[in-house]
Backbone as CSV, one residue per row, in Angstrom:
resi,resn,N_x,N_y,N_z,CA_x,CA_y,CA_z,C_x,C_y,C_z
1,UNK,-7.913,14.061,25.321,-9.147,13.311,25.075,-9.118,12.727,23.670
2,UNK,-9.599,11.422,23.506,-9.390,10.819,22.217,-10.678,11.577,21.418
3,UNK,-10.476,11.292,19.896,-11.909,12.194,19.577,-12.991,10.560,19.518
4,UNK,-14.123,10.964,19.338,-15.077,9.898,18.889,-15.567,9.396,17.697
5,UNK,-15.519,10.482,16.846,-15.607,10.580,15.991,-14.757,10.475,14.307
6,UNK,-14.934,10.690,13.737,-14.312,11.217,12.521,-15.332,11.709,11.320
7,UNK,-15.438,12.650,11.043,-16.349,13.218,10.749,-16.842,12.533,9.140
8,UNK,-15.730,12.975,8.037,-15.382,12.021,7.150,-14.118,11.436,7.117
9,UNK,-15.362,9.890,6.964,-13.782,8.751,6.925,-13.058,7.921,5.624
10,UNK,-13.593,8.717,5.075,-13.301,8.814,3.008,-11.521,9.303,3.589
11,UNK,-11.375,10.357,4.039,-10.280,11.075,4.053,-8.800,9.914,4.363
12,UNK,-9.319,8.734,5.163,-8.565,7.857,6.015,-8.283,6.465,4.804
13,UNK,-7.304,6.246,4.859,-7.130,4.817,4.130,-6.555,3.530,4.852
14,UNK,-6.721,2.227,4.003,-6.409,1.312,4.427,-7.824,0.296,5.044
15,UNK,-9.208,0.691,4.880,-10.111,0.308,5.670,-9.907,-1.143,4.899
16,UNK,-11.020,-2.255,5.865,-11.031,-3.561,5.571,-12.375,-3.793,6.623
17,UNK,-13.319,-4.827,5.421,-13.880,-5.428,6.032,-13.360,-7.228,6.271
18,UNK,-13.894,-7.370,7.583,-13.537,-8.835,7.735,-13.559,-9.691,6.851
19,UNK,-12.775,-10.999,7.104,-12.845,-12.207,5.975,-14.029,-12.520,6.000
20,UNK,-14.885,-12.740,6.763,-16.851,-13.651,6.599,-17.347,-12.917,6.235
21,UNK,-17.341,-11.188,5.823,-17.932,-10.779,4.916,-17.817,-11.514,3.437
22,UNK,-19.138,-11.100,2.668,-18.984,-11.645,1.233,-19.065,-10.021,0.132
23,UNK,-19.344,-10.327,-0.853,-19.310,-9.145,-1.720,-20.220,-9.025,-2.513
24,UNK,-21.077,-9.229,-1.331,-22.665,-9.427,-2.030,-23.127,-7.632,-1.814
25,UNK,-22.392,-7.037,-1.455,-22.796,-5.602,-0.729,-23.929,-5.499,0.037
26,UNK,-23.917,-6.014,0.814,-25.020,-6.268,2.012,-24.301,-5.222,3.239
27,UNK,-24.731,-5.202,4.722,-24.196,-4.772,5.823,-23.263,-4.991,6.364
28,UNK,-22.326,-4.402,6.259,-21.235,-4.854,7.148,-20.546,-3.379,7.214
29,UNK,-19.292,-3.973,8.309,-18.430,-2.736,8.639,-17.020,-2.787,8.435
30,UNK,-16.347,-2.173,8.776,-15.199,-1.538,8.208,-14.508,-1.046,9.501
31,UNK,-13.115,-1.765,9.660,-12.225,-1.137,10.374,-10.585,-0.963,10.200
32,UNK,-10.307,-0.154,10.898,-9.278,0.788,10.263,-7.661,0.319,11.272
33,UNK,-7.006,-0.246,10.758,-6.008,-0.470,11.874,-4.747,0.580,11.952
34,UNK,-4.352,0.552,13.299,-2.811,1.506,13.246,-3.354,3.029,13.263
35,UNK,-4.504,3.189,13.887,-4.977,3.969,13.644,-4.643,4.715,15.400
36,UNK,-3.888,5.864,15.479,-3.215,6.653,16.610,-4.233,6.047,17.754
37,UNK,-5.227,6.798,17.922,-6.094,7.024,18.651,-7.255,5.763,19.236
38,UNK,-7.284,4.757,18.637,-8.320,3.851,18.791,-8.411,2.961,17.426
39,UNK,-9.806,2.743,17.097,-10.030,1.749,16.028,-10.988,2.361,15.522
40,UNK,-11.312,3.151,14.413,-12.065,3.567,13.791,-12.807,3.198,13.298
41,UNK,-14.114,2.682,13.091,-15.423,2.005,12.430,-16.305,2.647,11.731
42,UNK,-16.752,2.060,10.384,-17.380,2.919,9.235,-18.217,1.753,9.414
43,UNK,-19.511,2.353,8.599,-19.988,1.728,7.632,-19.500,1.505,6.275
44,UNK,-19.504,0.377,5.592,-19.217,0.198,4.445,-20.371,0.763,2.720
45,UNK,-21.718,0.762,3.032,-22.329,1.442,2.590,-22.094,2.761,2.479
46,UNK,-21.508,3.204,3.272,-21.337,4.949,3.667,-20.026,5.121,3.441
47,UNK,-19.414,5.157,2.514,-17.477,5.553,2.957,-16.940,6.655,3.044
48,UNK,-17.662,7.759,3.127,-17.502,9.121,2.800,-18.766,9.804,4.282
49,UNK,-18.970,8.757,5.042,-19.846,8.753,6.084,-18.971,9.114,7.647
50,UNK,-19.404,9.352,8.679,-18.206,9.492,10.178,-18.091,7.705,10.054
51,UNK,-17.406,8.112,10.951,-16.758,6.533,11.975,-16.389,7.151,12.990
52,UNK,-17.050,5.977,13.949,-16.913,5.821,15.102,-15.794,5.508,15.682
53,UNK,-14.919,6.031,16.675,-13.477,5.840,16.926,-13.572,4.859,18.481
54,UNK,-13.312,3.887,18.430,-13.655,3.070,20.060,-11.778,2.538,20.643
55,UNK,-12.005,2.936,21.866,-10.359,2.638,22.401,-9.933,1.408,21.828
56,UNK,-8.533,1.300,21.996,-8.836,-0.034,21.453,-8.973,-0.913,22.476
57,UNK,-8.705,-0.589,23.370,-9.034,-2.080,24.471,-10.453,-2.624,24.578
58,UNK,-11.288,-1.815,24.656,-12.290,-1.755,24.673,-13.094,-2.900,22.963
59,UNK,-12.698,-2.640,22.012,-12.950,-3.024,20.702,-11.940,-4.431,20.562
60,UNK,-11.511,-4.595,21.465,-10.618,-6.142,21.360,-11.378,-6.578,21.981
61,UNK,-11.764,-6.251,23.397,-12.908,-7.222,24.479,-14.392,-7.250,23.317
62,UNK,-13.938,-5.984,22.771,-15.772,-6.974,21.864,-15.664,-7.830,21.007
63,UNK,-14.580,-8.032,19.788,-14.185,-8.722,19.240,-14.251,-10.419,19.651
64,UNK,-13.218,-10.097,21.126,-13.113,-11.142,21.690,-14.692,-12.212,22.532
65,UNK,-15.466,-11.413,22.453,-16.914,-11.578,22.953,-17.869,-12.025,22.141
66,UNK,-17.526,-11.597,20.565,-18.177,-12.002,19.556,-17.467,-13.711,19.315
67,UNK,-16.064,-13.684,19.193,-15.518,-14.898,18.864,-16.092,-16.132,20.043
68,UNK,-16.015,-15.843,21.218,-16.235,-16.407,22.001,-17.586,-17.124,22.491
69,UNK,-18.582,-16.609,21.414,-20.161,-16.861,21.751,-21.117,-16.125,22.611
70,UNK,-20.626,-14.835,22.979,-21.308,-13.987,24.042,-22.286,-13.511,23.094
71,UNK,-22.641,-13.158,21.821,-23.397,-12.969,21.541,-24.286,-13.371,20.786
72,UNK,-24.879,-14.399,20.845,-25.281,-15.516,20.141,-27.092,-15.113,18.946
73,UNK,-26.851,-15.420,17.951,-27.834,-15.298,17.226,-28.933,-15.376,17.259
């Protein structure tokens, strides 16, 4: 079973938020690539906070859903 979690994700390196983030420190998130198990997701406010671990197939179809206009503003 993959885990879901990560309890703290301080412990994990390499995180990145996307390029259309700015560095205004506003909301955004943080994901973790090459990562065994899935794709790990933080908050960026929180770095010492869990992350959420999502398969990765699953986290490409959302990706791909966001790029695509499925979820529109």
């Amino acid at each position: 079973m993959n885990e879901p979690t990560i309890p703290n994700a301080s412990a994990l390196h390499g995180w990145r938020k996307s390029t259309y983030s700015g560095n205004e420190g506003g909301s955004c998130i943080e994901v973790l690539d090459g990562y065994p198990t899935g794709v790990p997701v933080r908050d960026s406010k929180v770095p010492q906070g869990p992350a959420l671990v999502f398969p990765s197939t699953i986290w490409t179809s959302f990706v791909a859903a966001i790029q695509n206009g499925s979820f529109p503003a």
